[in-house]
C-alpha positions, 0 to 999 in steps of 0.5 A, spaced: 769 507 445 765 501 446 758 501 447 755 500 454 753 493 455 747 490 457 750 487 463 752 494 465 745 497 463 742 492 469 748 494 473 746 501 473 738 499 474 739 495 481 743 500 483 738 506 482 736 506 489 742 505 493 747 511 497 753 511 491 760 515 491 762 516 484 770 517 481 770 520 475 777 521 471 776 527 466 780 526 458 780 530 453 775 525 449 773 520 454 772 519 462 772 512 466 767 513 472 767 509 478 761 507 481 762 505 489 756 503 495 756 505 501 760 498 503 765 500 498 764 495 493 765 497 486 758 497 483 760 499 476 765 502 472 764 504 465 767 509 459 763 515 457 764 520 452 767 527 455 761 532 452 754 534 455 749 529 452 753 523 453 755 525 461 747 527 461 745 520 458 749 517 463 749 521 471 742 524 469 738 518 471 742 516 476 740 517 484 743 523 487 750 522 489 756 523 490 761 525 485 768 526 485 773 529 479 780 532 478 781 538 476 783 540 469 781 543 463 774 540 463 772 540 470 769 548 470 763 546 466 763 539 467 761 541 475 757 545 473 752 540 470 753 535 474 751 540 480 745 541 475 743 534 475 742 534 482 749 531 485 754 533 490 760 534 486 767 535 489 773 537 484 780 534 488 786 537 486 789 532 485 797 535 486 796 534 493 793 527 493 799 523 493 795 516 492 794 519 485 799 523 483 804 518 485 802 512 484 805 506 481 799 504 477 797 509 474 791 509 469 784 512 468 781 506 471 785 507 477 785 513 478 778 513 478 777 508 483 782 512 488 777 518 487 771 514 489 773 510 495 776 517 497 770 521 497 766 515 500 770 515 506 772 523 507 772 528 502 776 533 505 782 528 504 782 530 496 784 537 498 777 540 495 777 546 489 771 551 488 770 552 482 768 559 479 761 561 476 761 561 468 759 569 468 766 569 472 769 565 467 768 568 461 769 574 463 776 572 465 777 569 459 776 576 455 783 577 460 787 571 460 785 572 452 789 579 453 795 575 457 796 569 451 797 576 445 802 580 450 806 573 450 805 573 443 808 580 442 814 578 446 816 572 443 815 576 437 819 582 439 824 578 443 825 573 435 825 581 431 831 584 437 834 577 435 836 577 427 837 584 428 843 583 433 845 577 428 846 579 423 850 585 426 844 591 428 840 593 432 832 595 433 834 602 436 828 607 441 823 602 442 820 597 446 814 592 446 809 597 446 812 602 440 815 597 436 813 597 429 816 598 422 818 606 422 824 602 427 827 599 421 828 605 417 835 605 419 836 598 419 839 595 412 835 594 406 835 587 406 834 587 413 828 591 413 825 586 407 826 581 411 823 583 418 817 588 415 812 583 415 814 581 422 814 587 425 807 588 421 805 583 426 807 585 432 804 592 430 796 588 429 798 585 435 798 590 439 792 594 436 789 587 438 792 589 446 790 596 446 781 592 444 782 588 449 785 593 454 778 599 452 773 592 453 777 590 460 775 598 462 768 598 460 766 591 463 769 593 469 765 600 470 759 596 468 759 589 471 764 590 476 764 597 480 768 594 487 775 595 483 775 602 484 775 600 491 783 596 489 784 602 484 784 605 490 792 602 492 797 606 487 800 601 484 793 597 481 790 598 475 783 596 472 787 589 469 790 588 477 784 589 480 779 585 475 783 579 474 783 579 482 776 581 483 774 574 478 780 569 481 777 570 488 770 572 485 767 571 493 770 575 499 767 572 504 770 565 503 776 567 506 774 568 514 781 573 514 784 576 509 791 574 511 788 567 508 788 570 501 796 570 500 796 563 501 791 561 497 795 564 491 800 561 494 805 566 495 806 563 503 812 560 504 812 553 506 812 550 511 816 542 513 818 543 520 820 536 524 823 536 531 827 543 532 828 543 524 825 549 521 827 550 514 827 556 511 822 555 504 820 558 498 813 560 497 809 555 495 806 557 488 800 555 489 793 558 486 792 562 480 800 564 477 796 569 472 794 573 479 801 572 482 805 574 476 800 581 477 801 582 484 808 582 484 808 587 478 804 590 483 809 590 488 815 592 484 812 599 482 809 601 489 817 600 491 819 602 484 822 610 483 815 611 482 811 608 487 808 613 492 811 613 500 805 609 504 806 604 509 807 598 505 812 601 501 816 603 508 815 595 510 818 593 503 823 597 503 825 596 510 825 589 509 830 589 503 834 594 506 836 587 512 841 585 506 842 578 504 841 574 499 836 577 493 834 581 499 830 585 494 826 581 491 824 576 497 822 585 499 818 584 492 813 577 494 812 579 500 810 585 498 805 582 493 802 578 499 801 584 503 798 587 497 793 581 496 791 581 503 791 589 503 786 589 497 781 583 501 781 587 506 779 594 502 774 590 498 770 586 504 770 593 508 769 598 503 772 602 506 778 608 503 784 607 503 789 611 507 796 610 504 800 613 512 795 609 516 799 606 520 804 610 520 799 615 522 798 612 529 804 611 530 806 618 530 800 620 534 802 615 539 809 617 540 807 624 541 801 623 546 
């Protein structure tokens, strides 16, 4: 990296006092800012090493101002510390933003001139993200940690399950959860030497998961008493619930709860022009983590295991119109249902009633 210029130090001196609009393009081991005026006239743009001292150095002595960034991996802790230096920091989801997802003359200095020119004229245009606080955060790291091993396990048990069957045997009684050596004991000699140290593997594995499931279960009965709200609905467990508690982390950002399912993307989309109304698939946007959980969630409610309550009967009604993947349509819809269901019970606080509309509907057919 080069180092700052004297020239660019004057630069950052004259312009100390005014009202300055600032695009940062965040990389993994530099960024490049973007200074604008109030005119929209470039007053600086420069190189900075993506670490706290150097971001401290350079953002720390400027004036307040307005600060733009995409999201990314390091757009959690760099908003933080900008806040923290007193600017205005706007994290843009840089997908919706056609002029830098798409543009021709794509680089990190243009795009952190594009970020800058479009938070001077009007924020709103960079489709802004809230980011969630870092307590939040590291919980939640403790469950997408837990995430990364269950998909480790799968691949291994998936890679296990596969040499059997080529060299003409099978893993017999097992799934993913129970999969260890005792397995292979009907399996050949050789084939178990082979496949031992593997299926070693996948068992220390899963003794990782079963840790990590206690810690999930302690800090939410310790820091987040509200999932026994969610649990509430057959069908949430405490991994449900928590993940849903800290992606959301504050309820009252919504001003409905119907506004929750399109914010985990799981509304279909909407491209209607003249009388043509396509019919789309949802959105997926959001957090996937949270969407895959949900619609886990739904699969087991209009499982054979999931109790009667009306939001069985609704899925099951609208799988029962038939169609193409019927069933699953029923299943998405029914995770978003969940998701506003599970806003409204955290923001109320109220018990769940499993029959409550269909209650009403027989009380008013009787009167």
């Amino acid at each position: 990296m080069k180092k700052v210029s004297i020239a660019a130090t004057k630069q950052r001196k004259n312009i100390s006092q005014r009202k300055l609009t600032i695009g940062l393009d965040l990389g993994d081991r530099d960024s490049w800012y973007c200074v604008v005026d109030e005119a929209g006239q470039i007053q600086l743009e420069q190189r900075v090493r993506t670490n706290a001292k150097a971001l401290q150095e350079v953002f720390g002595t400027m004036p307040r101002s307005r600060i733009a960034l995409e999201i990314g991996t390091h757009s959690p802790w760099i908003s933080r510390l900008l806040s923290e230096l007193g600017h205005e920091v706007i994290v843009a989801n840089a997908r919706k933003v056609r002029l830098i997802g798409e543009s021709r003359k794509k680089d990190d200095r243009m795009d952190a001139q594009t970020l800058a020119r479009l938070a001077r004229i009007d924020p709103q245009l960079l489709y802004p993200v809230k980011h969630r606080s870092a307590k939040a955060q590291a919980d939640l790291t403790l469950i997408r940690a837990r995430a990364g091993l269950v998909r480790a396990r799968t691949a291994l048990v998936n890679t296990a399950r596969g040499l059997a069957k080529s060299y003409g045997e099978r893993l017999r009684g097992c799934n993913v959860r129970n999969l260890n050596a005792e397995k292979a004991e009907g399996l050949s000699p050789e084939l178990q030497r082979a496949l031992e140290p593997l299926l070693a593997c996948i068992e220390s594995v899963s003794e990782q998961i079963r840790e990590y499931n206690e810690r999930i279960e302690d800090l939410a009965q310790e820091s987040y008493p509200q999932t026994a709200l969610l649990k509430q609905v057959k069908g949430v467990g405490t991994l449900i619930a928590l993940t849903y508690l800290l992606t959301l982390e504050d309820p009252h950002r919504f001003q409905k709860s119907r506004d929750v399912g399109c914010y985990l993307g799981l509304q279909p989309g909407r491209r209607n022009s003249g009388k043509s109304e396509p019919q789309m698939h949802i959105s997926k946007e959001g957090d996937p983590y949270l969407r895959t959980l949900l619609v886990q969630g739904a699969q087991h409610i209009l499982g054979p295991f999931g109790i009667d309550c009306d939001l069985r009967r609704w899925g099951v009604r609208l799988a029962e119109r038939g169609g193409k993947s019927g069933k699953k349509r029923a299943i998405v819809a029914t995770a978003r249902k969940l998701a506003v269901l599970l806003h409204h019970l955290w923001v109320s606080g109220e018990a769940y009633e499993p029959l409550h509309n269909s209650s009403k509907t027989t009380v008013a057919a009787a009167a």
